[in-house]
VOBA-1610 file (N, C-alpha, C; in pm, whole numbers, padded with zeros to 5 digits, always signed):
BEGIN
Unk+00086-00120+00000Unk+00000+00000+00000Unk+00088+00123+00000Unk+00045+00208-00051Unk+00143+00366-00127Unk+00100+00461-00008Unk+00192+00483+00054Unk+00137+00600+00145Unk+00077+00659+00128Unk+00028+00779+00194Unk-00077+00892+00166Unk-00002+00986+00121Unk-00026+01071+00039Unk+00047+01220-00033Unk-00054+01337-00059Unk-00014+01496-00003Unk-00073+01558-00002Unk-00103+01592-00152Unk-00192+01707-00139Unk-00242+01704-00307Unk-00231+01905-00291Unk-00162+01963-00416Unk-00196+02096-00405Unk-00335+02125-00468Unk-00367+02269-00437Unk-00485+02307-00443Unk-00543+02272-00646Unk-00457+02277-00754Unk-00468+02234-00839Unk-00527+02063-00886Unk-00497+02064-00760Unk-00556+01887-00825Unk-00644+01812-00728Unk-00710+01945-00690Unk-00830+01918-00635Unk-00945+01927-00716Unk-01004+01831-00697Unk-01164+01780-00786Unk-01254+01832-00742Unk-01355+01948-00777Unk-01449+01970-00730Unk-01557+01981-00850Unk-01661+01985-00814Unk-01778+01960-00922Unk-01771+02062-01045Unk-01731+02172-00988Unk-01709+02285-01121Unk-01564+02244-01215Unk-01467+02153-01157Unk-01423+02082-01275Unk-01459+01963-01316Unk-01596+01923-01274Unk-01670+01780-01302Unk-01717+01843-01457Unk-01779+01998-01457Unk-01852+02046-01537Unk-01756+02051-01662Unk-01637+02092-01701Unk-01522+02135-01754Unk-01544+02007-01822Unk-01526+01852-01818Unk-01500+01722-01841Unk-01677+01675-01906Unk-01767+01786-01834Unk-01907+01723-01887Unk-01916+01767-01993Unk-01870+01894-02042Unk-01900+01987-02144Unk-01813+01854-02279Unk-01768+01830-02273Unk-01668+01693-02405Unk-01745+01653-02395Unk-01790+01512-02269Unk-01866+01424-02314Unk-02033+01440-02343Unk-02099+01573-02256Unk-02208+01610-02390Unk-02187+01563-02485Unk-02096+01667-02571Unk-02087+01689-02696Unk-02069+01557-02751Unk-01940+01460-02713Unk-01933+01331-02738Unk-02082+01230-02773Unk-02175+01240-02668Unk-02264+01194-02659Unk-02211+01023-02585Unk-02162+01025-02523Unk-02119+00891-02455Unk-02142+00909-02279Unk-02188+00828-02228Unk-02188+00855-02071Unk-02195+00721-01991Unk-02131+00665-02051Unk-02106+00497-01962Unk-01984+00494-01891Unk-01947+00386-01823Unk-01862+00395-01751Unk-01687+00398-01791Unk-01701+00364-01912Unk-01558+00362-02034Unk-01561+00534-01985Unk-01666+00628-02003Unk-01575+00771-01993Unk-01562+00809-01869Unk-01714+00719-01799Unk-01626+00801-01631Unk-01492+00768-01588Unk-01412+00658-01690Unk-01302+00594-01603Unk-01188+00698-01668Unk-01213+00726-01762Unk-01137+00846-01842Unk-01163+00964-01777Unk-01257+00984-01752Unk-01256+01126-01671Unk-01220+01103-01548Unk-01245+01006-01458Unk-01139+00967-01339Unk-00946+00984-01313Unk-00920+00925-01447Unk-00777+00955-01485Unk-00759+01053-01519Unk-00843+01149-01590Unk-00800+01284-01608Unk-00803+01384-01480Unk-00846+01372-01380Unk-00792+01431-01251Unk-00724+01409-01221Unk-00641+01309-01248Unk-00506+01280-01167Unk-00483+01223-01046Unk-00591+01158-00974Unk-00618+01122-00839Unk-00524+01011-00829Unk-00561+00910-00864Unk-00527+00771-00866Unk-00436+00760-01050Unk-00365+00641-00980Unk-00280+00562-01103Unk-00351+00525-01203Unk-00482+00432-01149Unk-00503+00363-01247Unk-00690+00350-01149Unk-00810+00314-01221Unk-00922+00281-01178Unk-00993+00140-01190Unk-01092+00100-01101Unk-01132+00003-01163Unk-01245+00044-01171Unk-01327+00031-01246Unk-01498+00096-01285Unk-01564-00034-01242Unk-01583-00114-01330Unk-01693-00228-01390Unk-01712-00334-01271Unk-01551-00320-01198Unk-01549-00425-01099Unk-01451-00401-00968Unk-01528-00358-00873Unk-01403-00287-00774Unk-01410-00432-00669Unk-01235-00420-00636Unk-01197-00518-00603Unk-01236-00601-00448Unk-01268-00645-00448Unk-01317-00747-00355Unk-01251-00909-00324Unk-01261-00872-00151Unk-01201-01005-00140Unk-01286-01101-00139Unk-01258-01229-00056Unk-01381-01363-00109Unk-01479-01321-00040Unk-01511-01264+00044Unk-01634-01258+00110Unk-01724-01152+00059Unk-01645-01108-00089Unk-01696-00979-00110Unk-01693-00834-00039Unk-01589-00804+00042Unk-01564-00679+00100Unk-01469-00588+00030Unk-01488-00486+00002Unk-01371-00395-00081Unk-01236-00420-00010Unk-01178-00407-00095Unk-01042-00400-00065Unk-00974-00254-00085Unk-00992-00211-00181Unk-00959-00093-00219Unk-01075+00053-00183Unk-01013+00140-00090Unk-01160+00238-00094Unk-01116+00327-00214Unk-01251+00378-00233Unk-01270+00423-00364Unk-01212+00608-00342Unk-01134+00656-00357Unk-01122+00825-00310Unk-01115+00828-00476Unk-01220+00965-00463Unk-01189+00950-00647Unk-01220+01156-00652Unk-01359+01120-00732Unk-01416+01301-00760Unk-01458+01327-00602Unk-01437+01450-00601Unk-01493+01536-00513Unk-01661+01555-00510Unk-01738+01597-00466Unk-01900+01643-00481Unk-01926+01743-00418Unk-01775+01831-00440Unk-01787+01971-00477Unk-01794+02066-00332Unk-01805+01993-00222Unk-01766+02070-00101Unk-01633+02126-00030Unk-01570+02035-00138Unk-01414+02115-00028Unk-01414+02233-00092Unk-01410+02386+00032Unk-01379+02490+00023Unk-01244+02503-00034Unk-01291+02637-00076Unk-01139+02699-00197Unk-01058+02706-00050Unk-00901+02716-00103Unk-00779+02699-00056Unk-00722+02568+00027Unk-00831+02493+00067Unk-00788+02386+00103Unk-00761+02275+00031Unk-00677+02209+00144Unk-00550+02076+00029Unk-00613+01928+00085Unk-00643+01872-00014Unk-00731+01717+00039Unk-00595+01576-00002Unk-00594+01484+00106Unk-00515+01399+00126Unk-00589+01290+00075Unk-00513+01210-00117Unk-00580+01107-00143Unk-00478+00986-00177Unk-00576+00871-00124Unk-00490+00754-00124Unk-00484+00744-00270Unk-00397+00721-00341Unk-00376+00659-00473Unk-00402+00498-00456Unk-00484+00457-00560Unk-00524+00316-00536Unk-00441+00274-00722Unk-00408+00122-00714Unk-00371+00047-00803Unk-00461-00038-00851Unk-00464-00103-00976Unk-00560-00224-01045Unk-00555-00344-00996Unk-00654-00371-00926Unk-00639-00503-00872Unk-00743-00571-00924Unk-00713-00672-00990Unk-00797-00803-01054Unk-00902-00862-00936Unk-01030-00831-00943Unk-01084-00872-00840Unk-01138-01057-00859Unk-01165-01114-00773Unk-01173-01213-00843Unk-01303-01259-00878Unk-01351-01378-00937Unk-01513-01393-00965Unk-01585-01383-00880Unk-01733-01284-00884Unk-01811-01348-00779Unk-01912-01391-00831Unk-01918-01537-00773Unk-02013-01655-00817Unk-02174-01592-00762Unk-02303-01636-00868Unk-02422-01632-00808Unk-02453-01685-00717Unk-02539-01636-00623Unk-02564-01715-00497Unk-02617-01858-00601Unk-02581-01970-00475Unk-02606-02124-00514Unk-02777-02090-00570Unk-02812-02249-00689Unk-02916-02218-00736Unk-02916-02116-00874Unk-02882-02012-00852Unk-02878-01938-00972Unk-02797-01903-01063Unk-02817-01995-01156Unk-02750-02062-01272Unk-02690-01909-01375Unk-02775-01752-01389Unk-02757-01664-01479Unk-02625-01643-01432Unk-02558-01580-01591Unk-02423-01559-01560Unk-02420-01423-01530Unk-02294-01363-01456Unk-02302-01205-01418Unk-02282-01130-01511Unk-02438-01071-01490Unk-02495-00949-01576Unk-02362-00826-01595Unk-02328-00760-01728Unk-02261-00707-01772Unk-02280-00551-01778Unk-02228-00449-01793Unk-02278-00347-01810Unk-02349-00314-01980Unk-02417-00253-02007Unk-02482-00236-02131Unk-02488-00078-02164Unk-02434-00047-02271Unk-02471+00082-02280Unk-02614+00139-02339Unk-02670+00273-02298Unk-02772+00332-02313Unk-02810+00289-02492Unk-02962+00215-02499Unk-03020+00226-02654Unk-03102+00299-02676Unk-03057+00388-02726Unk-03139+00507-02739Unk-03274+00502-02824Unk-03249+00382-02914Unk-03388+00339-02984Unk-03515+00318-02906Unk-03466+00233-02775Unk-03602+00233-02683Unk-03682+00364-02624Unk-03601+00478-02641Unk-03680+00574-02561Unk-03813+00607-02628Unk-03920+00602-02565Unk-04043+00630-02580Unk-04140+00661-02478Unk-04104+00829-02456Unk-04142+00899-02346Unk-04268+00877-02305Unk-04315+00866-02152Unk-04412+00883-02143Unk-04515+01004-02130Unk-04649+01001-02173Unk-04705+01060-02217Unk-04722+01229-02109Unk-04674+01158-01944Unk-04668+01265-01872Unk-04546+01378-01858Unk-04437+01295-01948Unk-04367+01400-01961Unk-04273+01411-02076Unk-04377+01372-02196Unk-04320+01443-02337Unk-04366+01576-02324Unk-04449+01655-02291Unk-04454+01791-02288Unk-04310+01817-02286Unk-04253+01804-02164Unk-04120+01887-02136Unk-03991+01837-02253Unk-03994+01790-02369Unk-03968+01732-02469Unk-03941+01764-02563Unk-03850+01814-02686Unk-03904+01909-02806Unk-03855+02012-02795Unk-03934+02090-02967Unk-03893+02226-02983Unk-03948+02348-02866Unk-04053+02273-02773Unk-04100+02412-02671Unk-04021+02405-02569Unk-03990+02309-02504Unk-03879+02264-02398Unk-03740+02213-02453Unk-03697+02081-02361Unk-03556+02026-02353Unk-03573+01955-02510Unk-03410+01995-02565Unk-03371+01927-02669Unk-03366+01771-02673Unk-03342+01696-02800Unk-03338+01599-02793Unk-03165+01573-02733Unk-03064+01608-02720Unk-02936+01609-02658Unk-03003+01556-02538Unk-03071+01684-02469Unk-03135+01642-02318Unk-03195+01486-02351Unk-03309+01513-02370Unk-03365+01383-02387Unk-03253+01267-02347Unk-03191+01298-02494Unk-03072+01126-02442Unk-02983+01074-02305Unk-02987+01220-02281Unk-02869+01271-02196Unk-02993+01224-02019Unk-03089+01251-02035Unk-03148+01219-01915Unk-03172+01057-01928Unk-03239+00992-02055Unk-03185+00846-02087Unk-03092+00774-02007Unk-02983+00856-02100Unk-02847+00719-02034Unk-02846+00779-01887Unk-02867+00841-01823Unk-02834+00909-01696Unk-02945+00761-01607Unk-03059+00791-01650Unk-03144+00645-01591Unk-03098+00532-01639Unk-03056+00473-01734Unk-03077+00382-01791Unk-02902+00308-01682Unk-02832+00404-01675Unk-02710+00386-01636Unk-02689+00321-01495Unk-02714+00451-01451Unk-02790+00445-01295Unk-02870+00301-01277Unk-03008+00279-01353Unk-03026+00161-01277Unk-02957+00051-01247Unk-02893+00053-01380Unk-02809-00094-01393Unk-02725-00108-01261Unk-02632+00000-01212Unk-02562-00055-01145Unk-02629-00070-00967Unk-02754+00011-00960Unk-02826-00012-00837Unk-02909-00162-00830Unk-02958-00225-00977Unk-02994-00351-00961Unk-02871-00446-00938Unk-02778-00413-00957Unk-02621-00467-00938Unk-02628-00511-00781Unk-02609-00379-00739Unk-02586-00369-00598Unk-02681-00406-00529Unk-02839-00416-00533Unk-02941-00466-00449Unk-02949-00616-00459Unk-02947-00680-00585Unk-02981-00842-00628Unk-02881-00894-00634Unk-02713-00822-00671Unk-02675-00908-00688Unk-02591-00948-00863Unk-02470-00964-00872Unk-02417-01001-01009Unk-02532-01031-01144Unk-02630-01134-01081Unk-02745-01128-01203Unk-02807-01057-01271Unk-02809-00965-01142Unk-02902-00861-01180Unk-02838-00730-01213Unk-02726-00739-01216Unk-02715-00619-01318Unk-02512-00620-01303Unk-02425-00531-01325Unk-02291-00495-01300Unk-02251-00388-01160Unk-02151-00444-01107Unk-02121-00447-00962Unk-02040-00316-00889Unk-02048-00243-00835Unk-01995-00146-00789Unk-02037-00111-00624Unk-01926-00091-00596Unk-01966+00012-00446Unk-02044+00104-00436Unk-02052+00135-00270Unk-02164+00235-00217Unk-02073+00343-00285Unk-01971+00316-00256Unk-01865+00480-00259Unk-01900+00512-00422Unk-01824+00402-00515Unk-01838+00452-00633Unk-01943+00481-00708Unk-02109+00440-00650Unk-02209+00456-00685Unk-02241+00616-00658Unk-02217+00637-00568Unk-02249+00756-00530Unk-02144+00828-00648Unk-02018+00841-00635Unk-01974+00918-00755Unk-01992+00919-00874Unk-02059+00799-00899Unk-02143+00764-01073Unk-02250+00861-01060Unk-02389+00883-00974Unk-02418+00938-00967Unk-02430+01109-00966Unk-02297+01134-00923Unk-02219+01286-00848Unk-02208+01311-01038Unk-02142+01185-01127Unk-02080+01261-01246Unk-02235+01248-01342Unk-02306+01186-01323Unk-02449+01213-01450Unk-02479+01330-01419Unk-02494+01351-01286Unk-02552+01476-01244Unk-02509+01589-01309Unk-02409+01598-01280Unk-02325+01721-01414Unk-02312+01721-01531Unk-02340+01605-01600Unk-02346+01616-01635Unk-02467+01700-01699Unk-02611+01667-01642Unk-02756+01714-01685Unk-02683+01865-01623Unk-02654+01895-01554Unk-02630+02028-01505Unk-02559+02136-01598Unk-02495+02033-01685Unk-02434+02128-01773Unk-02509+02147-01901Unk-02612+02029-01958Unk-02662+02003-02016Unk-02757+02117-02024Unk-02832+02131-01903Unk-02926+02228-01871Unk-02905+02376-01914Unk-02801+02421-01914Unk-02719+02517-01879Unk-02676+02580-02066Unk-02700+02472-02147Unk-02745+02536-02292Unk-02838+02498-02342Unk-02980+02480-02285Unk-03117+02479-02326Unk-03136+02612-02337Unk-03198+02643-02444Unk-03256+02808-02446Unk-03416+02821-02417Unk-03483+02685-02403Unk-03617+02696-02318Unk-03603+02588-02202Unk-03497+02581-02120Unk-03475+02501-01995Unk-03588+02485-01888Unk-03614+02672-01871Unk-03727+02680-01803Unk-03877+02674-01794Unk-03882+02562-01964Unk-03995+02566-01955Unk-04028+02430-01907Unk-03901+02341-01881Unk-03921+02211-01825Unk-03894+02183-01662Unk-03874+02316-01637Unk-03818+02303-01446Unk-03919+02214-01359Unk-04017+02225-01401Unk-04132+02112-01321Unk-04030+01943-01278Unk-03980+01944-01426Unk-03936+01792-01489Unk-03755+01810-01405Unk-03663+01928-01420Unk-03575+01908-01408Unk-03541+01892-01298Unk-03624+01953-01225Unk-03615+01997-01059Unk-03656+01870-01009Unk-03751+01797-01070Unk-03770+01681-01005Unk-03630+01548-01002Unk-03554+01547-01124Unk-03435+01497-01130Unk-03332+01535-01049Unk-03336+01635-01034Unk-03222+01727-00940Unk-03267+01617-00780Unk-03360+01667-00749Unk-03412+01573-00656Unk-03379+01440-00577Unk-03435+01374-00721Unk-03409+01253-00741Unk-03235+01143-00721Unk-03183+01259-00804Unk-03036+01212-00803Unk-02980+01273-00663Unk-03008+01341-00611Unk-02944+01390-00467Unk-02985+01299-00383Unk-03081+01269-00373Unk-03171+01135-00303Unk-03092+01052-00279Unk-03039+01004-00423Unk-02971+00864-00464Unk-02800+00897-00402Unk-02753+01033-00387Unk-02602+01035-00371Unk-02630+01011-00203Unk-02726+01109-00151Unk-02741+01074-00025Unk-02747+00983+00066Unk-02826+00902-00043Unk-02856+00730+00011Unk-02721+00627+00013Unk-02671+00676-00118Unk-02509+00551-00122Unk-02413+00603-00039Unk-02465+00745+00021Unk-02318+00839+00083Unk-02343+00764+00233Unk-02501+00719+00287Unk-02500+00690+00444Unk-02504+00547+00406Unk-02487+00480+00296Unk-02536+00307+00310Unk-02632+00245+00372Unk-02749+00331+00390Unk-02884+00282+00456Unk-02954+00253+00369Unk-02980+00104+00379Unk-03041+00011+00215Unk-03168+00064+00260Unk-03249+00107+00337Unk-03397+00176+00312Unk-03423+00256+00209Unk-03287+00348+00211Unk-03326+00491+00192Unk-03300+00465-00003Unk-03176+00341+00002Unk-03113+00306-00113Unk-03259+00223-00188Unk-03281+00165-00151Unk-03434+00066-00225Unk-03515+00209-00234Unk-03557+00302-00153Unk-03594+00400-00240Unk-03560+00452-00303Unk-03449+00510-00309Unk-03405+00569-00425Unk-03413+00482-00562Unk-03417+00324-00507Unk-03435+00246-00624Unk-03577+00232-00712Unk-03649+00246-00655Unk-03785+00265-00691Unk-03798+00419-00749Unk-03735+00536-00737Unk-03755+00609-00843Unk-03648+00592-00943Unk-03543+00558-00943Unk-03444+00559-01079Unk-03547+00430-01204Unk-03581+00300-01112Unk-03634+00226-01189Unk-03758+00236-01283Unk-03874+00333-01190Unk-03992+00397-01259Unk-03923+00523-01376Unk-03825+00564-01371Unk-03768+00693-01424Unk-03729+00643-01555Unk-03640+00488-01550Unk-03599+00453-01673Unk-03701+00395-01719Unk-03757+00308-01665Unk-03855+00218-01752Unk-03987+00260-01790Unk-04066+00340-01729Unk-04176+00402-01698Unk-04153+00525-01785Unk-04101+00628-01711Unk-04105+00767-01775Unk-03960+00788-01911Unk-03871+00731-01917Unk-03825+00726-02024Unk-03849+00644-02127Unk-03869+00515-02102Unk-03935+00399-02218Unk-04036+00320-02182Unk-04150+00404-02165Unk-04283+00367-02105Unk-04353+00220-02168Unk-04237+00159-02076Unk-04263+00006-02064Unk-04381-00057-01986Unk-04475-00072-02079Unk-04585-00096-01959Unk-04584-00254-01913Unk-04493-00344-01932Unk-04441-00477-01860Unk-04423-00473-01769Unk-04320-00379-01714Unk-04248-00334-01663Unk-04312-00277-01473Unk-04273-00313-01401Unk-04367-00275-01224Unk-04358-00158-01224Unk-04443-00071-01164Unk-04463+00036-01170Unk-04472+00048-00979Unk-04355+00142-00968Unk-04382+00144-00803Unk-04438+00251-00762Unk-04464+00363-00902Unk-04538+00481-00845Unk-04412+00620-00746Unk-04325+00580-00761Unk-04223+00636-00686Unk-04180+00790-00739Unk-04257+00788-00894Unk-04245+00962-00879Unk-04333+01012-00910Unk-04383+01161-00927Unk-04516+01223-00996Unk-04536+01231-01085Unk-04469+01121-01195Unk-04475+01121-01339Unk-04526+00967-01368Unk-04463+00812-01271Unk-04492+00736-01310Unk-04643+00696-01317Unk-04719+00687-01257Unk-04865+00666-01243Unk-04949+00731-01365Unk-04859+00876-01412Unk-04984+00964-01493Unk-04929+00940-01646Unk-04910+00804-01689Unk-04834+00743-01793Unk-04926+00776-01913
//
Protein backbone atom coordinates (compact mmCIF):
# COMPACT_ATOMS: atom_id res chain seq x y z
CA UNK A 1 0.00 0.00 0.00
CA UNK A 2 1.43 3.66 -1.27
CA UNK A 3 1.37 6.00 1.45
CA UNK A 4 -0.77 8.92 1.66
CA UNK A 5 0.47 12.20 -0.33
CA UNK A 6 -0.73 15.58 -0.02
CA UNK A 7 -2.42 17.04 -3.07
CA UNK A 8 -1.96 20.96 -4.05
CA UNK A 9 -4.85 23.07 -4.43
CA UNK A 10 -4.68 22.34 -8.39
CA UNK A 11 -5.56 18.87 -8.25
CA UNK A 12 -8.30 19.18 -6.35
CA UNK A 13 -11.64 17.80 -7.86
CA UNK A 14 -14.49 19.70 -7.30
CA UNK A 15 -17.78 19.60 -9.22
CA UNK A 16 -17.09 22.85 -11.21
CA UNK A 17 -14.23 20.82 -12.75
CA UNK A 18 -16.70 17.80 -13.02
CA UNK A 19 -18.52 20.46 -15.37
CA UNK A 20 -15.22 21.35 -17.54
CA UNK A 21 -15.00 17.22 -18.41
CA UNK A 22 -19.07 17.23 -18.87
CA UNK A 23 -19.00 19.87 -21.44
CA UNK A 24 -16.68 16.93 -24.05
CA UNK A 25 -18.66 14.24 -23.14
CA UNK A 26 -22.08 16.10 -23.90
CA UNK A 27 -20.87 16.89 -26.96
CA UNK A 28 -19.33 13.31 -27.38
CA UNK A 29 -22.64 11.94 -26.59
CA UNK A 30 -21.19 8.91 -24.55
CA UNK A 31 -21.88 8.55 -20.71
CA UNK A 32 -21.06 4.97 -19.62
CA UNK A 33 -18.62 3.95 -17.51
CA UNK A 34 -15.58 3.62 -20.34
CA UNK A 35 -15.75 7.71 -19.93
CA UNK A 36 -16.26 8.01 -16.31
CA UNK A 37 -13.02 5.94 -16.03
CA UNK A 38 -11.37 8.46 -18.42
CA UNK A 39 -12.56 11.26 -16.71
CA UNK A 40 -11.39 9.67 -13.39
CA UNK A 41 -7.77 9.55 -14.85
CA UNK A 42 -8.00 12.84 -16.08
CA UNK A 43 -7.92 14.31 -12.51
CA UNK A 44 -5.06 12.80 -11.67
CA UNK A 45 -6.18 11.22 -8.39
CA UNK A 46 -5.27 7.71 -8.66
CA UNK A 47 -2.80 5.62 -11.03
CA UNK A 48 -5.03 3.63 -12.47
CA UNK A 49 -9.22 2.81 -11.78
CA UNK A 50 -11.32 0.03 -11.63
CA UNK A 51 -14.98 0.96 -12.85
CA UNK A 52 -16.93 -2.28 -13.90
CA UNK A 53 -15.49 -4.25 -10.99
CA UNK A 54 -14.03 -2.87 -7.74
CA UNK A 55 -11.97 -5.18 -6.03
CA UNK A 56 -13.17 -7.47 -3.55
CA UNK A 57 -12.01 -10.05 -1.40
CA UNK A 58 -13.81 -13.63 -1.09
CA UNK A 59 -16.34 -12.58 1.10
CA UNK A 60 -16.96 -9.79 -1.10
CA UNK A 61 -15.64 -6.79 1.00
CA UNK A 62 -13.71 -3.95 -0.81
CA UNK A 63 -10.42 -4.00 -0.65
CA UNK A 64 -9.59 -0.93 -2.19
CA UNK A 65 -11.60 2.38 -0.94
CA UNK A 66 -12.70 4.23 -3.64
CA UNK A 67 -11.22 8.25 -3.10
CA UNK A 68 -11.89 9.50 -6.47
CA UNK A 69 -14.16 13.01 -7.60
CA UNK A 70 -14.93 15.36 -5.13
CA UNK A 71 -19.00 16.43 -4.81
CA UNK A 72 -17.87 19.71 -4.77
CA UNK A 73 -17.66 20.70 -1.01
CA UNK A 74 -14.14 21.15 -0.28
CA UNK A 75 -13.79 24.90 0.23
CA UNK A 76 -11.39 26.99 -1.97
CA UNK A 77 -7.79 26.99 -0.56
CA UNK A 78 -7.88 23.86 1.03
CA UNK A 79 -5.50 20.76 0.29
CA UNK A 80 -7.31 17.17 0.39
CA UNK A 81 -5.15 13.99 1.26
CA UNK A 82 -5.80 11.07 -1.43
CA UNK A 83 -4.90 7.54 -1.24
CA UNK A 84 -3.76 6.59 -4.73
CA UNK A 85 -5.24 3.16 -5.36
CA UNK A 86 -3.71 0.47 -8.03
CA UNK A 87 -5.60 -2.24 -10.45
CA UNK A 88 -6.39 -5.03 -8.72
CA UNK A 89 -7.97 -8.03 -10.54
CA UNK A 90 -10.84 -8.72 -8.40
CA UNK A 91 -11.73 -12.13 -8.43
CA UNK A 92 -15.13 -13.93 -9.65
CA UNK A 93 -18.11 -13.48 -7.79
CA UNK A 94 -20.13 -16.55 -8.17
CA UNK A 95 -24.22 -16.32 -8.08
CA UNK A 96 -25.64 -17.15 -4.97
CA UNK A 97 -26.06 -21.24 -5.14
CA UNK A 98 -29.16 -22.18 -7.36
CA UNK A 99 -28.78 -19.38 -9.72
CA UNK A 100 -27.50 -20.62 -12.72
CA UNK A 101 -27.57 -16.64 -14.79
CA UNK A 102 -24.23 -15.59 -15.60
CA UNK A 103 -23.02 -12.05 -14.18
CA UNK A 104 -24.95 -9.49 -15.76
CA UNK A 105 -22.61 -7.07 -17.72
CA UNK A 106 -22.78 -3.47 -18.10
CA UNK A 107 -24.82 -2.36 -21.31
CA UNK A 108 -24.71 0.82 -22.80
CA UNK A 109 -27.72 3.32 -23.13
CA UNK A 110 -30.20 2.26 -26.54
CA UNK A 111 -31.39 5.07 -27.39
CA UNK A 112 -33.88 3.39 -29.84
CA UNK A 113 -36.02 2.33 -26.83
CA UNK A 114 -36.80 5.74 -25.61
CA UNK A 115 -40.43 6.30 -25.80
CA UNK A 116 -41.42 8.99 -23.46
CA UNK A 117 -44.12 8.83 -21.43
CA UNK A 118 -47.05 10.60 -22.17
CA UNK A 119 -46.68 12.65 -18.72
CA UNK A 120 -43.67 14.00 -19.61
CA UNK A 121 -43.20 14.43 -23.37
CA UNK A 122 -44.54 17.91 -22.88
CA UNK A 123 -41.20 18.87 -21.36
CA UNK A 124 -39.68 17.32 -24.69
CA UNK A 125 -39.04 19.09 -28.06
CA UNK A 126 -38.93 22.26 -29.83
CA UNK A 127 -41.00 24.12 -26.71
CA UNK A 128 -38.79 22.64 -23.98
CA UNK A 129 -35.56 20.26 -23.53
CA UNK A 130 -33.71 19.27 -26.69
CA UNK A 131 -33.38 15.99 -27.93
CA UNK A 132 -29.36 16.09 -26.58
CA UNK A 133 -31.35 16.42 -23.18
CA UNK A 134 -33.65 13.83 -23.87
CA UNK A 135 -30.72 11.26 -24.42
CA UNK A 136 -28.69 12.71 -21.96
CA UNK A 137 -31.48 12.19 -19.15
CA UNK A 138 -31.85 8.46 -20.87
CA UNK A 139 -28.47 7.19 -20.34
CA UNK A 140 -28.34 9.09 -16.96
CA UNK A 141 -31.44 6.45 -15.91
CA UNK A 142 -30.77 3.82 -17.91
CA UNK A 143 -27.10 3.86 -16.36
CA UNK A 144 -27.90 4.45 -12.95
CA UNK A 145 -30.26 1.61 -12.77
CA UNK A 146 -28.09 -0.94 -13.93
CA UNK A 147 -25.62 -0.55 -11.45
CA UNK A 148 -28.26 -0.12 -8.37
CA UNK A 149 -29.94 -3.51 -9.61
CA UNK A 150 -26.21 -4.67 -9.38
CA UNK A 151 -25.86 -3.69 -5.98
CA UNK A 152 -29.41 -4.66 -4.49
CA UNK A 153 -29.81 -8.42 -6.28
CA UNK A 154 -26.75 -9.08 -6.88
CA UNK A 155 -24.17 -10.01 -10.09
CA UNK A 156 -27.45 -11.28 -12.03
CA UNK A 157 -29.02 -8.61 -11.80
CA UNK A 158 -27.15 -6.19 -13.18
CA UNK A 159 -22.91 -4.95 -13.00
CA UNK A 160 -21.21 -4.47 -9.62
CA UNK A 161 -19.95 -1.46 -7.89
CA UNK A 162 -19.66 0.12 -4.46
CA UNK A 163 -21.64 2.35 -2.17
CA UNK A 164 -18.65 4.80 -2.59
CA UNK A 165 -18.38 4.52 -6.33
CA UNK A 166 -22.09 4.56 -6.85
CA UNK A 167 -22.49 7.56 -5.30
CA UNK A 168 -19.74 9.18 -7.55
CA UNK A 169 -21.43 7.64 -10.73
CA UNK A 170 -24.18 9.38 -9.67
CA UNK A 171 -22.19 12.86 -8.48
CA UNK A 172 -20.80 12.61 -12.46
CA UNK A 173 -24.49 12.13 -14.50
CA UNK A 174 -25.52 14.76 -12.44
CA UNK A 175 -23.25 17.21 -14.14
CA UNK A 176 -23.46 16.16 -16.35
CA UNK A 177 -27.56 17.14 -16.85
CA UNK A 178 -26.30 20.28 -15.05
CA UNK A 179 -24.34 21.28 -17.73
CA UNK A 180 -26.62 20.03 -20.16
CA UNK A 181 -29.26 22.28 -18.71
CA UNK A 182 -27.19 25.17 -18.79
CA UNK A 183 -27.45 25.36 -22.92
CA UNK A 184 -31.17 24.79 -23.26
CA UNK A 185 -32.56 28.08 -24.46
CA UNK A 186 -36.17 26.96 -23.18
CA UNK A 187 -34.75 25.01 -19.95
CA UNK A 188 -37.27 26.80 -18.03
CA UNK A 189 -39.95 25.66 -19.55
CA UNK A 190 -39.21 22.11 -18.25
CA UNK A 191 -38.18 23.03 -14.46
CA UNK A 192 -41.32 21.12 -13.21
CA UNK A 193 -39.36 17.92 -14.89
CA UNK A 194 -35.75 19.08 -14.08
CA UNK A 195 -36.15 19.97 -10.59
CA UNK A 196 -37.70 16.81 -10.05
CA UNK A 197 -34.35 14.97 -11.30
CA UNK A 198 -32.22 17.27 -9.40
CA UNK A 199 -34.12 15.73 -6.56
CA UNK A 200 -34.09 12.53 -7.41
CA UNK A 201 -30.36 12.12 -8.03
CA UNK A 202 -29.44 13.90 -4.67
CA UNK A 203 -31.71 11.35 -3.03
CA UNK A 204 -29.71 8.64 -4.64
CA UNK A 205 -26.02 10.35 -3.71
CA UNK A 206 -27.41 10.74 -0.25
CA UNK A 207 -28.56 7.30 0.11
CA UNK A 208 -25.09 5.51 -1.22
CA UNK A 209 -23.18 8.39 0.83
CA UNK A 210 -25.00 6.90 4.44
CA UNK A 211 -25.36 3.07 3.10
CA UNK A 212 -28.84 2.82 4.56
CA UNK A 213 -30.41 0.11 2.15
CA UNK A 214 -33.97 1.76 3.12
CA UNK A 215 -33.26 4.91 1.92
CA UNK A 216 -31.13 3.06 -1.13
CA UNK A 217 -34.34 0.66 -2.25
CA UNK A 218 -35.94 4.00 -2.40
CA UNK A 219 -34.05 5.69 -4.25
CA UNK A 220 -34.35 2.46 -6.24
CA UNK A 221 -37.85 2.65 -6.91
CA UNK A 222 -37.55 6.09 -8.43
CA UNK A 223 -34.44 5.59 -10.79
CA UNK A 224 -36.34 2.26 -11.89
CA UNK A 225 -39.92 3.97 -12.59
CA UNK A 226 -37.68 6.93 -14.24
CA UNK A 227 -35.99 4.53 -16.73
CA UNK A 228 -38.55 2.18 -17.52
CA UNK A 229 -41.76 4.02 -16.98
CA UNK A 230 -41.05 7.67 -17.75
CA UNK A 231 -38.25 7.26 -20.24
CA UNK A 232 -39.35 3.99 -22.18
CA UNK A 233 -42.83 3.67 -21.05
CA UNK A 234 -42.63 0.06 -20.64
CA UNK A 235 -45.85 -0.96 -19.59
CA UNK A 236 -44.41 -4.77 -18.60
CA UNK A 237 -42.48 -3.34 -16.63
CA UNK A 238 -43.67 -2.75 -12.24
CA UNK A 239 -44.63 0.36 -11.70
CA UNK A 240 -43.82 1.44 -8.03
CA UNK A 241 -45.38 4.81 -8.45
CA UNK A 242 -42.23 6.36 -6.86
CA UNK A 243 -42.45 9.62 -8.79
CA UNK A 244 -45.16 12.23 -9.96
CA UNK A 245 -44.75 11.21 -13.39
CA UNK A 246 -44.92 7.36 -13.10
CA UNK A 247 -48.65 6.66 -12.43
CA UNK A 248 -49.84 9.64 -14.93
CA UNK A 249 -48.34 7.43 -17.93
Amino acid sequence: MRPLIPMDKKRIVTLAGTLVLAGAVVAAGVYGPSVWKVFRQQSAITDSIVIQSPAVDAKGATINGANGISNGTAPPGTSVIVQPTTTITAPPIAPPQGDTASKSKYREPDNKLIALAPSVAMFFGDVALSNDAKSLVFGTAWNIHQYVDGYLYGPAAGPQMNEEDIKKYIVFHKALLDKQYKNEANGSKAVTFTSYLDVLLNSGIDAFDSKDKTRIEQFHQGIHDLDTHIMRNDLSSKIYGATPFATKR
